[in-house]
C-alpha positions in Angstrom: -29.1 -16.6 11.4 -32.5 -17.4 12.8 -34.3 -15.3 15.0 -35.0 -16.5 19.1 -38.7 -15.9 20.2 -39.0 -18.3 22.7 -37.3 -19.2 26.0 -34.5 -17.0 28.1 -31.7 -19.1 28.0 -31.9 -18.9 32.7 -35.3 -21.3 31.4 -33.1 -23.4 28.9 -30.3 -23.9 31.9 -33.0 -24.8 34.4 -34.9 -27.3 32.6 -31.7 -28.8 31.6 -30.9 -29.1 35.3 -33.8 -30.7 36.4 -33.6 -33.2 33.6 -30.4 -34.1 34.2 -31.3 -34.8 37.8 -34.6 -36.6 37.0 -33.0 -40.4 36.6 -30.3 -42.3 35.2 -31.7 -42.4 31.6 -31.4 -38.3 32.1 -29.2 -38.1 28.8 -32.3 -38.8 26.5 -34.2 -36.6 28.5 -32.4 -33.7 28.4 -32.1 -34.4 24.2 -36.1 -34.4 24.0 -36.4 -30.9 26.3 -33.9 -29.4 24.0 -35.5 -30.5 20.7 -39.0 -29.2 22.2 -37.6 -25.6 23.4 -35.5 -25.7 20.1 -38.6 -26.2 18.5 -40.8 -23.7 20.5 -38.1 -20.6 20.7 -37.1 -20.5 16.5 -39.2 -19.6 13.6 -38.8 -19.0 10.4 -37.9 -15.6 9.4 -37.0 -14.4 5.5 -34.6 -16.9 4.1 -33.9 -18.3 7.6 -35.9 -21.3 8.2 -35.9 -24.0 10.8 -34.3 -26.6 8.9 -31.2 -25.1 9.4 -31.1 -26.7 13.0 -31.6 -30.0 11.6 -28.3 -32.1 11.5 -27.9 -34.7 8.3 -26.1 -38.1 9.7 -22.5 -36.8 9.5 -23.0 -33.7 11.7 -24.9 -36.0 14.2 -22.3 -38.2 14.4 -19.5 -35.8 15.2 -21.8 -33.9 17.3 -22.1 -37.1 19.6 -18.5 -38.5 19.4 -17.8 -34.8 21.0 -20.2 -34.6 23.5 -19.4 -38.1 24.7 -15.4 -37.3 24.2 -15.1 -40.2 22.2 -13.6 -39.6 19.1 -15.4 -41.3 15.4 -13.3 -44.6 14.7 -11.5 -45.1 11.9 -13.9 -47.1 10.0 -17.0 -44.7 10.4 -14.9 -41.3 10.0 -14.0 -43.7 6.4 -17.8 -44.0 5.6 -18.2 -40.2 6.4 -15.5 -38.7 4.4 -16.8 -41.1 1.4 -20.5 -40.4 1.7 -19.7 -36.8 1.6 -17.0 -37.4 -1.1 -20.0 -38.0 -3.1 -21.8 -34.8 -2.9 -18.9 -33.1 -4.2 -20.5 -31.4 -7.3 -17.2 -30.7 -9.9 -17.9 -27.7 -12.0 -19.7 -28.1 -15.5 -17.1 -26.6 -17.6 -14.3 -28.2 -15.8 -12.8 -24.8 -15.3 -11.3 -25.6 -11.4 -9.6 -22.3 -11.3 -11.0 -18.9 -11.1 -10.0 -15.1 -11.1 -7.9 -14.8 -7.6 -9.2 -11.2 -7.3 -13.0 -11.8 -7.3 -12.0 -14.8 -5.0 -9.8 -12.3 -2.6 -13.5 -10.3 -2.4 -15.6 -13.3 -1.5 -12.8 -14.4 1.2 -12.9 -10.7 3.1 -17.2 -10.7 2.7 -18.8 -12.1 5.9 -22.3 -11.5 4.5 -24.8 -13.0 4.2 -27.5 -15.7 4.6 -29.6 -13.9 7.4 -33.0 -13.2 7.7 -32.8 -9.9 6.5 -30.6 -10.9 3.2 -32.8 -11.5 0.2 -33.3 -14.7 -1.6 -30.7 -15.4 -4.3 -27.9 -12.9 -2.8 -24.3 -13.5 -3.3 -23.1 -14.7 0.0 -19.8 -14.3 1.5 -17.0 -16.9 2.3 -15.5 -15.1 5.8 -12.7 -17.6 5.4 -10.1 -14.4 7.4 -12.3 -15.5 10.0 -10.2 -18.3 10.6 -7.9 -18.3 7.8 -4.1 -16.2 7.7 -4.5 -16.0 3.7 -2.5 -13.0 2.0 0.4 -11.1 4.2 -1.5 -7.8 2.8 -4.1 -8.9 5.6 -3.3 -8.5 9.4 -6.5 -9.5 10.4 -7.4 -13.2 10.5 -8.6 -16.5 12.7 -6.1 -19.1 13.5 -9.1 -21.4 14.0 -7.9 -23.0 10.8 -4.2 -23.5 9.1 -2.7 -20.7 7.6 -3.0 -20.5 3.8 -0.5 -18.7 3.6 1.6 -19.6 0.3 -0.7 -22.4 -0.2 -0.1 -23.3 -3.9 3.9 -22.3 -3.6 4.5 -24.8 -1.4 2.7 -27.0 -3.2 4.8 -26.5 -6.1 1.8 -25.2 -8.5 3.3 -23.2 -11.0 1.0 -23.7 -13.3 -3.1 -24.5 -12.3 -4.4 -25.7 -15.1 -1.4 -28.4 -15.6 -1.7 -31.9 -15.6 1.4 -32.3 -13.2 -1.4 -29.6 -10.4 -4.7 -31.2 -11.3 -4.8 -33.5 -8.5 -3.9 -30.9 -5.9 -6.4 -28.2 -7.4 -8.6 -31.2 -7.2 -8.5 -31.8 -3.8 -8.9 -28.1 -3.3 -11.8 -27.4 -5.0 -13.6 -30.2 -3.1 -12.4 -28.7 0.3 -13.8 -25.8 -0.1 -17.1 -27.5 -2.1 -17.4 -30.0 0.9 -14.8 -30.0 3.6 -16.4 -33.5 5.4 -15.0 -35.3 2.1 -11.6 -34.9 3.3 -12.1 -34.8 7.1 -15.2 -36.1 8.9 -15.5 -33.5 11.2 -14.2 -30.7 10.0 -15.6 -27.7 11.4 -14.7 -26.1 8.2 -18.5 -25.0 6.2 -19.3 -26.9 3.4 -19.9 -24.0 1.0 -20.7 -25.6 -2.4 -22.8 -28.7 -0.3 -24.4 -26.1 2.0 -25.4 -23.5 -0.7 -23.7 -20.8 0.9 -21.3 -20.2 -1.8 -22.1 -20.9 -5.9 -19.8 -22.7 -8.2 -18.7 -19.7 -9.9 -17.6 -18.7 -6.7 -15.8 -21.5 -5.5 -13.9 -21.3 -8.6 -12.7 -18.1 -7.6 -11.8 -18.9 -4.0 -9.7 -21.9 -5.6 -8.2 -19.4 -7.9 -7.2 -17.3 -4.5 -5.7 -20.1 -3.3 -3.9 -21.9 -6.4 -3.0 -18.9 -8.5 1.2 -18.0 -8.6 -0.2 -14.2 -9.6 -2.1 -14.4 -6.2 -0.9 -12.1 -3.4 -1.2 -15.9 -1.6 1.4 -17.2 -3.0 4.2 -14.7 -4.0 
């Protein structure tokens, strides 16, 4: 969360206005008016800094196929997922699967990574937000799928088999980098993006995975 000292957003919507009226090539003009008020109304603040509002390549790219309405082809949304595939970081130990009830913590904890939260602070994964997960909650997004019974239905009886490996696989690097497996995914990339560590993904996986997880029983 960064912190707005600049423009009133009645300025923003006007000098977007009168770009967009100026001439026909009003589209880059209107991009270089918001990159300059962007750049004059946001400072950095605590752990908050500016470079949060720059976009690497694959945000950029989904950003513009929305705002045009024309969706990524097939190719590109192939080089996406594959260029992010490789940022995937696969945990040291190669322990995939954590404790469920640590992970059950993480995905109720919406905290974190404002300017008031100190450097180093476990963040939270807020995946109710947009997740059904357990029955036990009523509370939840339907943004995203339901999770509901997520490894039971995927038959994992056992996590650390070799018959579940390539499911808990594929799980792990969801949650580690969720543009690996869909280009635009709005889903946060938590292990690529910092916001959660690797201990902690291990535990949301676990949440997920685990038969003893109110999840999947």
């Amino acid at each position: 969360m960064l912190r707005n000292y600049g423009l009133p957003a009645a300025a923003v919507a006007a000098a977007l206005v009168v770009w967009g009226c100026a001439s026909v090539d009003s589209t880059a003009r209107i991009d270089a008016v918001t990159k300059q008020i962007v750049a004059q109304s946001f400072r950095d603040q605590g752990i908050a800094k500016v470079d949060r509002l720059q976009q690497d390549a694959s945000n950029a790219a989904c950003s513009e196929a929305e705002a045009s309405g024309v969706a990524l082809d097939a190719q590109r949304a192939a080089d996406i997922e594959a260029a992010n595939l490789k940022t995937v970081q696969w945990p040291k130990d190669g322990r995939l699967v954590g404790d469920w009830k640590e992970g059950e913590k993480i995905a109720q904890n919406g905290r974190g990574m404002t300017w008031t939260d100190k450097a180093g602070s476990p963040n939270g994964g807020n995946c109710y937000n947009c997740h059904q997960i357990s029955k036990e909650e009523i509370s939840f997004g339907t943004l995203g799928p339901s999770l509901y019974h997520y490894g039971k239905i995927r038959g994992i009886t056992d996590p650390d088999s070799p018959a579940s490996r390539a499911i808990v696989e594929y799980t792990w690097g969801k949650v580690w980098n969720a543009k690996a497996y869909n280009a635009c995914s709005g889903m946060p990339r938590f292990g690529h993006g910092g916001i959660l560590t690797e201990a902690q993904v291990r535990d949301v996986v676990g949440l997920l995975v685990d038969p003893r997880s109110p999840v999947n029983r």
